[in-house]
N, C-alpha and C positions, 0 to 999 in steps of 0.2 A: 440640401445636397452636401456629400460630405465632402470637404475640401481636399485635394489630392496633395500629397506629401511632395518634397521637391526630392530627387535623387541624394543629393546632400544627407537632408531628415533620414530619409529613408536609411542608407547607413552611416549613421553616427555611433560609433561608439560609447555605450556610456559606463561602461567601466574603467576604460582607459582614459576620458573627457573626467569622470571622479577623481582619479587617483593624483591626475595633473595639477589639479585643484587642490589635494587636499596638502599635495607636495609646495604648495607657497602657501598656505594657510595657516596664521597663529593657530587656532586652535585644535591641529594637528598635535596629537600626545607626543608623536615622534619624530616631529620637525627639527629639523640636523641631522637625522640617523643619517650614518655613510659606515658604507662596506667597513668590517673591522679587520685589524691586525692582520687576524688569521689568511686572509684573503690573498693579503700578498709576501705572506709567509710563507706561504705552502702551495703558490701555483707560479709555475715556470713565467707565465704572460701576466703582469701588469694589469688589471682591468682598465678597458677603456670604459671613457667618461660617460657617453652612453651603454656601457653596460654596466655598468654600477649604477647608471638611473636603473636600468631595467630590475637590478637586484633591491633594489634601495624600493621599487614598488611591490616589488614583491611581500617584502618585509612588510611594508603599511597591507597589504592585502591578508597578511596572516593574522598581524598582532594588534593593528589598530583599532582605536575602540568603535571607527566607523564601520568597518566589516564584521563589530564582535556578534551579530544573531544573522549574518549572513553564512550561507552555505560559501566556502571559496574553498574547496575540491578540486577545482577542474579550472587551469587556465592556458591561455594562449600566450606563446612571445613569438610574432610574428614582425622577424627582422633580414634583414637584404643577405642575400647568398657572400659570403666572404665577409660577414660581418663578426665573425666566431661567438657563432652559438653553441657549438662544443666548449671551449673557454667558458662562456657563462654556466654550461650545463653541469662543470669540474666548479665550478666555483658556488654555486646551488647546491650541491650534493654536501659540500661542508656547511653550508647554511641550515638545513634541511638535517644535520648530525647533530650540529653543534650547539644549533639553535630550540630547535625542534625535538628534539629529540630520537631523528630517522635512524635505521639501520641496514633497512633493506632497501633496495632500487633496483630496480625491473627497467634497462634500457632495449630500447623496439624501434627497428628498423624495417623499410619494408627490400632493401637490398644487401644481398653480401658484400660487397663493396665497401659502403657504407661501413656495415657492421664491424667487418676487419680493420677498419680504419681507426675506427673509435674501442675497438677493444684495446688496439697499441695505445693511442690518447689515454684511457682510465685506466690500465689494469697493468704496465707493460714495462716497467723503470728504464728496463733497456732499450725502449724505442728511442728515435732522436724526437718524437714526435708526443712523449709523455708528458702530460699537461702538469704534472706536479712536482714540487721539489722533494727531495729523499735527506732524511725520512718525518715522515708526515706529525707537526708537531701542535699540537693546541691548547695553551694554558699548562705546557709542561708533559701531557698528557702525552706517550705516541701514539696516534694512528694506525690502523692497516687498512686497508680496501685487498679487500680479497673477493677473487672472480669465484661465483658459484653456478651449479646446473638449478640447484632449489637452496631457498633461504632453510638455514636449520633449523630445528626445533628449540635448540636448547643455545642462545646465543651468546659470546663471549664479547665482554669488554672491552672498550674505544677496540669497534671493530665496524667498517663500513661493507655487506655483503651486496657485492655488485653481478646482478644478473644478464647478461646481455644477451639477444635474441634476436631472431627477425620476427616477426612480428605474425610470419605465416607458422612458425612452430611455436609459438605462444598459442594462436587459436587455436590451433592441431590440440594442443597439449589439453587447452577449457573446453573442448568440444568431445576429445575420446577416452581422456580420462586415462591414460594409461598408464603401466608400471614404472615407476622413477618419471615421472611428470610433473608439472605443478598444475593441478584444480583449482575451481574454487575455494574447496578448504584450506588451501596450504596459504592463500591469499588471507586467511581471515584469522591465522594463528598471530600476523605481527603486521603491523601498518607499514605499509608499504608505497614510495612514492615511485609511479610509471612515468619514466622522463622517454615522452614520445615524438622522435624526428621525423623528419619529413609529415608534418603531420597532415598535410591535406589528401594523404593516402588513403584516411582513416572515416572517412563519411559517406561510403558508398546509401546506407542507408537513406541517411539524409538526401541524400542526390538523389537517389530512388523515390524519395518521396513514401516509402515502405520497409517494415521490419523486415529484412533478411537473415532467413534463418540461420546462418552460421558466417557472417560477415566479419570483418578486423573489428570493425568500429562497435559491434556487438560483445566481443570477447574483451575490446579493452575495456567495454563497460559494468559488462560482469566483475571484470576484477576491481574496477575504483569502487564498486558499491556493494565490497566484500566486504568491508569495513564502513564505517563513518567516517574515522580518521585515515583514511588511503587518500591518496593525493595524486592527480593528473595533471603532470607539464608537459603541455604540446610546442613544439617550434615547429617553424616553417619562412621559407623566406615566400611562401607564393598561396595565396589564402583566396578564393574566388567569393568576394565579399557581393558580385554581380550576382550570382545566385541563390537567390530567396532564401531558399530552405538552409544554404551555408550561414549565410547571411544570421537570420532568427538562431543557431543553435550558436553561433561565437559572438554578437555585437553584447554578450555581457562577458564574455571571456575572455574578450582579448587584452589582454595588461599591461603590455607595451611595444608600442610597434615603431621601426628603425629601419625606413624606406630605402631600395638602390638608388634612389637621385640624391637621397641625402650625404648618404654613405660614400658617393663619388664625388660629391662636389665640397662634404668634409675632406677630399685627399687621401680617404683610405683606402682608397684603391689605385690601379692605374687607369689614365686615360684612354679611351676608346675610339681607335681610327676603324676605317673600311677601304681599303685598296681591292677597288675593282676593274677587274683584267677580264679583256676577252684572249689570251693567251691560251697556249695546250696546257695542261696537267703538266708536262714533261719542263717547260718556260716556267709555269706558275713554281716550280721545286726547285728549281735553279734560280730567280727571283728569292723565293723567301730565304734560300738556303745564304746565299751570299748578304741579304738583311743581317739575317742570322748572325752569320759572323760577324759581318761589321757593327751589329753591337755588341760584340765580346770583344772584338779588337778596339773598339771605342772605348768601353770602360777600362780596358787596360792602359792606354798607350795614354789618355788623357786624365785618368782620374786613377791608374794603377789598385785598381780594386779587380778581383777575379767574377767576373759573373759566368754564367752555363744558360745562354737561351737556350727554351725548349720550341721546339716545333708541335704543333697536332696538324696532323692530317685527317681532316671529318668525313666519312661518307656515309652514304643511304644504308647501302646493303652490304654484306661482310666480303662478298667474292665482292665488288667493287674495291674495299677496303684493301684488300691482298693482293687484286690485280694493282692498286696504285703502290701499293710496297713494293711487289718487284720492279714495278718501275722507278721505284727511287733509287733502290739498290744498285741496279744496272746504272742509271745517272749519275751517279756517284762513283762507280767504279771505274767507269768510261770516262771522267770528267779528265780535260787535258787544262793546260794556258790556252790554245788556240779555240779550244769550246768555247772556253768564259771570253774570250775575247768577242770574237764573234757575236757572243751573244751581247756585249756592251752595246755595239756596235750598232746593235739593232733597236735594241732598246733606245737608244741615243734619236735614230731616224725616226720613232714612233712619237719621239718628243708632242705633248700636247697642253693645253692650258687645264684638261682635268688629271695630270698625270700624280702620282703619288710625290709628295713634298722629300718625306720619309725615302723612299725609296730611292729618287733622282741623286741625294745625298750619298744615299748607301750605294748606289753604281759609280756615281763621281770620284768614291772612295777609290776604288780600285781602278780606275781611270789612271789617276795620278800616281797609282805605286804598279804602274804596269810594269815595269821591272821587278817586284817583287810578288807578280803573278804565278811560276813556280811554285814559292816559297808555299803562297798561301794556298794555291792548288793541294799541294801534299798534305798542308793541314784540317782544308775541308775534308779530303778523302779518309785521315782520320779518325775528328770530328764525327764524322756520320757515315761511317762506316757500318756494317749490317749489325754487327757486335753492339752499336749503339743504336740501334734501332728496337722498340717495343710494338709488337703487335696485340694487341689488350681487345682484341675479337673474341674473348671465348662467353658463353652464354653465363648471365647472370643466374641463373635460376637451377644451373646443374653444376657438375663438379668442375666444370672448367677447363679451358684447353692452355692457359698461360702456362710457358714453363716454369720448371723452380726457382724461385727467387725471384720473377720478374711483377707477381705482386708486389711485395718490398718494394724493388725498385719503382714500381709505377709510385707509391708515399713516400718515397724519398729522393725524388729527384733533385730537391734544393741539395743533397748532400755531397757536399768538394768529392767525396770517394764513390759516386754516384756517376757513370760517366755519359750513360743516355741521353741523347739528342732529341729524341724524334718518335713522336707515337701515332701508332694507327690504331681506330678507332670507329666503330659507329655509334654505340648508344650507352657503353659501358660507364664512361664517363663524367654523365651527365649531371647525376646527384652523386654528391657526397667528396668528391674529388679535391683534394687539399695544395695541389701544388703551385706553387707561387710563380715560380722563375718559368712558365709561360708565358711569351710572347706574342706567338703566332699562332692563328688557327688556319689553318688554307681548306676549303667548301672545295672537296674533287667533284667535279661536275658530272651527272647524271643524266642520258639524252634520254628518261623515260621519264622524266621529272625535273625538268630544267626549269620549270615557273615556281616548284615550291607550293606544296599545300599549306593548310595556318598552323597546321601540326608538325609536319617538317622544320618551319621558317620558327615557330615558338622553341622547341625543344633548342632550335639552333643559337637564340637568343637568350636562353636561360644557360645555355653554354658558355657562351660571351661574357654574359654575367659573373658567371665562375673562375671567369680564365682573369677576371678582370683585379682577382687580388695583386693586394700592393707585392713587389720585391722588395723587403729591408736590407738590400747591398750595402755593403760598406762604404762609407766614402769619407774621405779623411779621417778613417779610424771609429767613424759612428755611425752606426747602424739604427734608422730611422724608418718610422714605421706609417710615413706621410709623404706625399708626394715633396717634392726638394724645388720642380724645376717649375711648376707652372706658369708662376708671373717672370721666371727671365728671361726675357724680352728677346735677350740678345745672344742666347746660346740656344737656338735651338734642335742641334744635333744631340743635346743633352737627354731632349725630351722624349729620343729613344731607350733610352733605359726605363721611361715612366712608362709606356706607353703599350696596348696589348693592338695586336694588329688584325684584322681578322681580313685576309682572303677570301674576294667571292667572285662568284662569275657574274660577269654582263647580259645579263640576260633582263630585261626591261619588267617582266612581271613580278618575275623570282624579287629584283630587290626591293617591288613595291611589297611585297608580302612580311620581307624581311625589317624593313621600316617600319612597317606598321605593327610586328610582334615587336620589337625593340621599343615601339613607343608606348603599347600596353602595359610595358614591363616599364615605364618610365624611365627607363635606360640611355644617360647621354650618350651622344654617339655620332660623328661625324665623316663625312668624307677624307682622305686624309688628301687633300689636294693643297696646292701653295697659298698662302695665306700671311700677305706680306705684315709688314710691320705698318701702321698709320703712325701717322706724325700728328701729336694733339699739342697746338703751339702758342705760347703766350700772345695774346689780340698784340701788334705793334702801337694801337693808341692806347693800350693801359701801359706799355713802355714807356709812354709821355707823360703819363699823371707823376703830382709828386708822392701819390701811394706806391710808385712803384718805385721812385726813388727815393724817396726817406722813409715810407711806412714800416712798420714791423707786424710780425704774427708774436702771439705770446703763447708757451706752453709751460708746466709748475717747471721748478727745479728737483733734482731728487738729490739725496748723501744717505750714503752706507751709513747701517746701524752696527753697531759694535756690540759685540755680545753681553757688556757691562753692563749694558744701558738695561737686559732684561734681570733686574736683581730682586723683584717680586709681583704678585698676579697682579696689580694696578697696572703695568705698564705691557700689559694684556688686554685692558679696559674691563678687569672682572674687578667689580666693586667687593673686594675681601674684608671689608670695615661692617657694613648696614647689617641689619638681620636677614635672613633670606626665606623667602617667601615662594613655596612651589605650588603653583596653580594644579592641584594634583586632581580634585573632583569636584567639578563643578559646573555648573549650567552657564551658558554664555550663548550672545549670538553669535550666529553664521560671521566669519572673519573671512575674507579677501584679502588678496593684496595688488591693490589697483589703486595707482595715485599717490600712494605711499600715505595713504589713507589708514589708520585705523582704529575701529572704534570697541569698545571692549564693555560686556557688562557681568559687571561681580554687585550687582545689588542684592542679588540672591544667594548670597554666602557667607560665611566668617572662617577665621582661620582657628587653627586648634596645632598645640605646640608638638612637637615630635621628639622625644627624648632619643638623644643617640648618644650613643659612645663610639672609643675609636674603635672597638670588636668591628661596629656595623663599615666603619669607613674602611677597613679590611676588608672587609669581605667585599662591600660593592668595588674596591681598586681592582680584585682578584678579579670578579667577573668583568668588567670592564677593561677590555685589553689595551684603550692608552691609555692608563694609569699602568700598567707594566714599566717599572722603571726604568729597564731599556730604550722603552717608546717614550715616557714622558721628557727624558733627559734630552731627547734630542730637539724638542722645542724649548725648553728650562736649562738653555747650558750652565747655568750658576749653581745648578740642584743638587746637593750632594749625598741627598738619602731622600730615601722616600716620609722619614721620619720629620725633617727638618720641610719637606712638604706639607706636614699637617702644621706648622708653624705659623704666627701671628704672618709674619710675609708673604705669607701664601694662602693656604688656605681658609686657614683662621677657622675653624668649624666649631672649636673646642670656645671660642671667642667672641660665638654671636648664638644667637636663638634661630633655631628652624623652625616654619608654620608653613604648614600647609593648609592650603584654601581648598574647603569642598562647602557645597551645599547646608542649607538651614537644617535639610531635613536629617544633613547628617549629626546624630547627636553623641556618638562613643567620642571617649577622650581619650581611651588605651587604645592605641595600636596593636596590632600584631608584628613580630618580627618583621616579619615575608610584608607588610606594609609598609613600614619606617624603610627596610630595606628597598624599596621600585620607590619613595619618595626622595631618597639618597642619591640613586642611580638617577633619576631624572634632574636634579640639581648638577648632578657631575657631567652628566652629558652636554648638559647647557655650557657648563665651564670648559668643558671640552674643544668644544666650538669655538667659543671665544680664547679659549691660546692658541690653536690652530691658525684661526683668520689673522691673533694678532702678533705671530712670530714671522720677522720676514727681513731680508739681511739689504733692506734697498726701501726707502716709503720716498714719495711725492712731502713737499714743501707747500705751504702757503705762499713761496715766492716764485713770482712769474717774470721769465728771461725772456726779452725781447730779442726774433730773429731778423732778420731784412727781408724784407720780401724780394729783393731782387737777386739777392744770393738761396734764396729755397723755393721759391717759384720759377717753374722753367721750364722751357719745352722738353717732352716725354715721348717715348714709341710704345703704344701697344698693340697686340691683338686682336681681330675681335674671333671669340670662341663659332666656329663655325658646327657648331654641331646642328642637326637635322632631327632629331628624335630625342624622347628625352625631355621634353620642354618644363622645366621648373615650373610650377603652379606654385602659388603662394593666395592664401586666401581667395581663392578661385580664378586668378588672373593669371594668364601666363606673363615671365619675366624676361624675357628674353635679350642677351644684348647683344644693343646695337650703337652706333657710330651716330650723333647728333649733332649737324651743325647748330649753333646758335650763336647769332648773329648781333643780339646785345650787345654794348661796350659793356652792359652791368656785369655780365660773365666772364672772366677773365682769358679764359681759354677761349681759342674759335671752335672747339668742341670740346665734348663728354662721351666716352665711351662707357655706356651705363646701362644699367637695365629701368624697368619699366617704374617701380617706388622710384627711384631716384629720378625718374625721368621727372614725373609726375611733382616731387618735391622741387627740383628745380622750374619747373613753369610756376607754381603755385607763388613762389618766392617773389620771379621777376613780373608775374599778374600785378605785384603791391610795390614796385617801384617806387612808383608814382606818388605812392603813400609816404613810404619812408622817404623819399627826398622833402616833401612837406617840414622832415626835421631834420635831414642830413643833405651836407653837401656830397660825401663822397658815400656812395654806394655799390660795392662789390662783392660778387661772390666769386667762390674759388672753392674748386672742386680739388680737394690732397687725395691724390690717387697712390696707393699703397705704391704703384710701380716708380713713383720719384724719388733720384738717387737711394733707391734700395741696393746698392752695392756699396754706398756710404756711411758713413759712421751719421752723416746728416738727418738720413732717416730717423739712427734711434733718438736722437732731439725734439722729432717733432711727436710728440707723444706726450699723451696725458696722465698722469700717474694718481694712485690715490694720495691723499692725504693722509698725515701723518694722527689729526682727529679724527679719521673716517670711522665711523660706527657700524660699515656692514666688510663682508668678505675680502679679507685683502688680496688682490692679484697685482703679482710684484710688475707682469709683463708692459703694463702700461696699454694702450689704443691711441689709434691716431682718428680721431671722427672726421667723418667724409669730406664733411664741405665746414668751411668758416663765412659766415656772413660778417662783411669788416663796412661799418658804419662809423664817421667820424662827420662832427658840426666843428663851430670855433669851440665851441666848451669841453669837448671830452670824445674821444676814443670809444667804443666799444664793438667787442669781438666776441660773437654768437657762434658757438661750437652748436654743428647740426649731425645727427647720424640717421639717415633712413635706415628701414629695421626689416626683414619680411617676417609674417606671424613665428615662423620656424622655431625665428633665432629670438623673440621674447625671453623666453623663459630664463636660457640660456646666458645670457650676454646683460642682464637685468644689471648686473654689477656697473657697466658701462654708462646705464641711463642714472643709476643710483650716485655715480661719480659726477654726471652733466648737472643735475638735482642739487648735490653737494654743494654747487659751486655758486647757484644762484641763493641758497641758504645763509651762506656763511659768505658774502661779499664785501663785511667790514672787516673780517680776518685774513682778507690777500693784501699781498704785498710785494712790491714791481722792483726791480731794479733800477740804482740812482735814485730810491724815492722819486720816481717820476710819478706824477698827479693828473689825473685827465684820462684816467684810464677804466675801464669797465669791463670784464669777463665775465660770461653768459653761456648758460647749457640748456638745451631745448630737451623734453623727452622724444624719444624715439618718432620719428615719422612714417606710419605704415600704412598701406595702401588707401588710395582714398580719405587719409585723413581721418580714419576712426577716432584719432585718440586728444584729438583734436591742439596740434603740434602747433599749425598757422594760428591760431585764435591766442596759443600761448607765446608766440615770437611778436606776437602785437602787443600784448599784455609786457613782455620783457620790453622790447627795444621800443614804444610808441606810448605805451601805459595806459593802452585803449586796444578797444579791440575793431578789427578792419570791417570796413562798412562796405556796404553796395556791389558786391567780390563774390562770383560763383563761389561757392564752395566743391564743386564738383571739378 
């Protein structure tokens, strides 16, 4: 019988499960690559850090020697709505020129919306909304991107020809072949890369189960396999991996994927309430409207930064959509002081224990400046006035009923000269929609569909999703593109400027529908009802120990580096004395990087010398853009020519013998140019790396400052995340947090507010008490919750910094790991730094467990203040669910120097 696969099996990824791999792998040829120069030369946004992974696998998917006899034509980045895939798709497109050789790009949409959006993004200088900086510059070279109807025949130098389309006059165009069109042929005169959005638009076949005579996903196939070298990049934040036949045609396609739960709970978006009201349409608009304001009046009067909430109003059908504008319109125009009052008033009586937290706030506001009820009367009537009102009802697929200009305005509503409030809406907005300084969505209720079918409630959810991008307001003059307020505790009026609000009706089925698309979509997302503060408070008989009155915690010391200090590549840790040796071609085993383990086989090779002169180190500086002596200087402030770079101080190249190591079988002793050349480049990239990691104007100490535990442990408030949907999975467990008494004296607090790893780490710990007191009198753990005096300078003290020997990545920011296990006998001291990890954040955060690892290494090179003696620092690796990686077996091994006996491990 053949064994049935588990759901899991079934879709696993194995292109994007490769790439991951190959991305922490010695014997990756191009292990370091990171986005170059050009990247953030010539594009308006910064790439963030997962989208330079996404770019950075691309690159292994094109050039690596693992994909060199695979077909890689056609791939997937399937990443969370608001995650900017336009940004990546502007930042590809110079990779794709610059790298590759591209010239032509075919962009395909299956909306005009969409399409006009992104034409402003790529082709538009003058948009506010143009993704690159003027004028477009690379290795000195300039640029153009010029928009064309068809790529030309006869093309012209550093020139990028940008085709944009929807995607239904693309097939039009491969299907009838007509005059001034682009065909087949015109695809196979010059390679051409189709950057295709929205792409789960595009497999009607596949979903059919049957070849469709003139389908999208047909005609975009015709053109990637008009050539060889033609290149299909699909995005999509929403990819139905549930379905078989999707399923089989992407699980080798997809190349990097950047999920909404990750993406929200990285802070790059805002936070997600639900305020439900069984109120009229006519309440629920006076409600959001007075939010509204009170977070414009809030960010001004407290934080003096300007912001513009926007309102959407969502409905079903477009006469719905029109009938609730004129009723706004008239509510607004009719609005008095004794309206809004009245309406407080009422609001007030309805008081209840599931009432909106957010909102009770925003009414109380004007509560207390009822005297300046007028005032602010005149300025809602302003505010959202009809003049500020959009109606964005006109049909997608024809010429449209939006007046002039009110396109624009719908993509430039963040703009100060931008004054629209308020948009109505049924389905226009769904995909493609870029505006940030959305607030509010308010669901106008429909009495012929008050329950919500899964199509209504889904569409309505990936809308949420949309609306849910970050605002980078100002706030004391910096403009941040991460959530600011989430861990503080104690401003939570704050947390309306992070925060997207979405309005629904009460109706019992409708919001189970709603829940359950929101949770499909793994989208956090909460009630927004009151949610006090918990008090998590030091046990009063660990008050009594004398750990809590003489003990100390220890974290390194750190001191500012002086630019002096960097006066040649040694104090980079790039050895510029030895001969240098580049593992350029050769057979080896399969390399991991697990355990900090690794094993390497060169039995099978010898090395052969490489003659270079300084022509060749010319030319690979030239192609390699941090050697650009603009970019190199600013890591090498003592550098005062590029020439004085090839200098015994530096790089020495001129000073030692080059060898590269390849294979027995390889037996030529002449290089080719274009050889010595990529075995140059690849010694320089290595060095690359290492002046990067080791330039940094702050390092960690081998000497450890003792604090008092009873001045930095202390009772703390927080929250617990009340969210309902959404539920974090991490290696197939849900995480969920919640509030844990524990009732141990061994745990210093009478609770942890944690999720489920941590949960799980701390039981496993105090399972082995019993153990460790066998060699210690005092046994405590203590849980440093990021939220203790995080408004103090105390915080940044208690943080672990790298070392000033450290041998991998330097991050100047320091961590503070979760928990400290403090174990102390008559003979010595020692304090077990612990960090639970979820699979996620492995890869990620490697640096942190690579620092805990450090410390257990090299324990006869720290050193305490006072020379005090009796002391011991100890880092555990990562502990993730379950115990995979086998963390407890190694806290036995550190603190016992045995490992625990007779102890579930489960």
């Amino acid at each position: 019988m053949v064994k049935k696969k588990s759901v899991k099996e079934e879709r696993s990824l194995p292109l994007l499960g490769e790439l991951r791999a190959l991305d922490k792998s010695f014997m990756n040829s191009e292990i370091g690559w990171e986005t170059t120069a050009y990247f953030e030369e010539n594009m308006i946004h910064k790439l963030r850090s997962y989208q330079s992974e996404a770019v950075r696998y691309f690159h292994y998917s094109q050039v690596s020697d693992t994909f060199k006899y695979r077909n890689m034509n056609h791939v997937l980045f399937n990443m969370a709505t608001g995650s900017g895939k336009t940004d990546l798709m502007a930042g590809l497109i110079l990779y794709m020129y610059q790298e590759l050789d591209y010239q032509n790009f075919l962009f395909i949409v299956n909306t005009n919306s969409v399409l006009n959006k992104t034409i402003d993004n790529l082709t538009n200088p003058q948009s506010a909304k143009y993704l690159y900086q003027q004028p477009i510059e690379i290795n000195g070279e300039r640029i153009k991107i010029e928009a064309v109807k068809t790529f030309p025949k006869i093309q012209s130098k550093n020139t990028i020809y940008l085709k944009l389309s929807s995607v239904q006059m693309v097939a039009t165009d491969i299907y009838t072949q007509s005059e001034n069109a682009m065909g087949k042929d015109d695809y196979e005169r010059h390679k051409v890369v189709i950057l295709a959005d929205e792409a789960h638009h595009y497999s009607a076949s596949t979903k059919s189960e049957k070849e469709l005579e003139q389908s999208w996903e047909k005609a975009i196939s015709i053109i990637l396999n008009a050539r060889e070298d033609n290149r299909l990049l699909e995005f999509t934040a929403t990819i139905d991996l549930e379905n078989k036949s999707i399923y089989q045609k992407y699980k080798d396609k997809i190349l990097y994927r950047y999920a909404l739960d990750q993406f929200i709970l990285d802070r790059y978006s805002k936070n997600v309430k639900r305020i439900q009201s069984g109120n009229s349409d006519e309440e629920n608009m006076l409600s959001v409207v007075l939010l509204s304001e009170f977070r414009r009046r809030y960010a001004l009067e407290l934080y003096q930064t300007q912001i513009k909430p926007v309102i959407m109003f969502k409905s079903q059908k477009i006469d719905a959509s029109n009938e609730a504008n004129q009723k706004f319109n008239d509510l607004i125009e009719t609005l008095t002081p004794e309206i809004v009052r009245e309406f407080l008033v009422r609001q007030k009586a309805l008081k209840s224990e599931d009432e909106s937290e957010t909102l009770a706030i925003g009414l109380e506001y004007y509560r207390k400046n009822d005297e300046e009820l007028p005032q602010i009367v005149r300025e809602i009537k302003r505010e959202f006035s009809s003049h500020r009102v959009i109606n964005a009802n006109d049909s997608d697929r024809g010429a449209g009923m939006l007046e002039k200009g009110q396109y624009e305005a719908l993509n430039t509503l963040e703009s100060p000269s931008n004054l629209y409030r308020v948009v109505f809406a049924v389905a226009k907005l769904t995909e493609g929609w870029d505006v940030l300084n959305l607030y509010d969505i308010v669901r106008i209720s429909n009495a012929k569909n008050t329950k919500g079918d899964k199509k209504t409630t889904m569409a309505e959810a990936q809308l949420i999703g949309r609306g849910a991008r970050y605002n980078p307001f100002l706030l004391e003059g910096v403009r941040n593109y991460q959530r600011r307020f989430d861990e503080h505790t104690n401003i939570i009026p704050s947390l309306v400027l992070e925060t997207l609000h979405y309005h629904t009706i009460n109706e019992p089925q409708y919001l189970k529908n709603l829940v359950k698309s929101l949770d499909e979509m793994n989208l956090p997302s909460g009630i927004d009802r009151k949610n006090p503060l918990l008090d998590v408070l030091v046990k009063p008989s660990f008050k009594k120990t004398d750990v809590w009155k003489r003990g100390k915690i220890y974290y390194n010391q750190t001191i500012e580096v002086d630019d002096t200090h960097y006066d040649g590549l040694d104090k980079y840790g790039v050895d510029n004395q030895s001969d240098i040796i580049v593992k350029w071609r050769f057979v080896s085993q399969e390399v991991g990087y697990k355990d900090n383990i690794v094993q390497e086989d060169y039995t099978d090779t010898h090395q052969i010398v490489v003659q270079i002169d300084k022509r060749f180190l010319n030319k690979a500086m030239n192609r390699l853009s941090f050697y650009h002596f603009a970019n190199l200087k600013k890591y090498l402030p003592n550098l005062t020519s590029r020439e004085e770079f090839y200098g015994e101080k530096w790089l020495n190249i001129e000073g030692r013998t080059v060898y590269a190591m390849v294979p027995l079988t390889f037996s030529r002793k002449d290089l080719t140019a274009v050889e010595k050349l990529e075995i140059l480049e690849m010694y320089l990239q290595e060095v690359a790396l290492k002046i990067k990691s080791g330039y940094n104007r702050e390092k960690g100490t081998n000497k450890f400052i003792g604090y008092p535990i009873k001045e930095y442990i202390s009772d703390y408030r927080k929250r617990k995340p009340n969210y309902d949907t959404g539920k974090l999975v991490l290696d197939g467990t849900p995480q969920n947090i919640e509030r844990y008494v524990i009732d141990t004296p061994t745990f210093v607090y009478d609770s942890a507010i944690i999720n489920l790893t941590e949960k799980q780490l701390v039981d496993r710990i105090l399972d082995r008490v019993e153990t460790l007191r066998e060699q210690y009198e005092d046994v405590y753990l203590i849980r440093m919750d990021e939220n203790m005096h995080r408004e103090s300078s105390k915080n940044e003290k208690l943080k672990l910094h790298q070392f000033d020997a450290h041998p991998k990545t330097i991050h100047l920011e320091g961590f503070q790991p979760d928990f400290i296990l403090y174990l102390k006998n008559t003979d010595y001291f020692m304090q077990v730094f612990i960090e639970p990890k979820g699979g996620n954040l492995l890869e990620r955060e490697q640096w942190k467990e690579d620092l805990l690892q450090y410390i257990n290494e090299n324990a006869g090179e720290l050193a305490f203040e006072d020379e005090v003696e009796g002391i011991r620092i100890k880092g555990l690796k990562f502990y993730t669910i379950n115990d995979g990686r086998g963390t407890i077996k190694q806290l036995a091994q550190v603190a016992l120097n045995k490992e625990f006996e007779g102890l579930s491990v489960n």
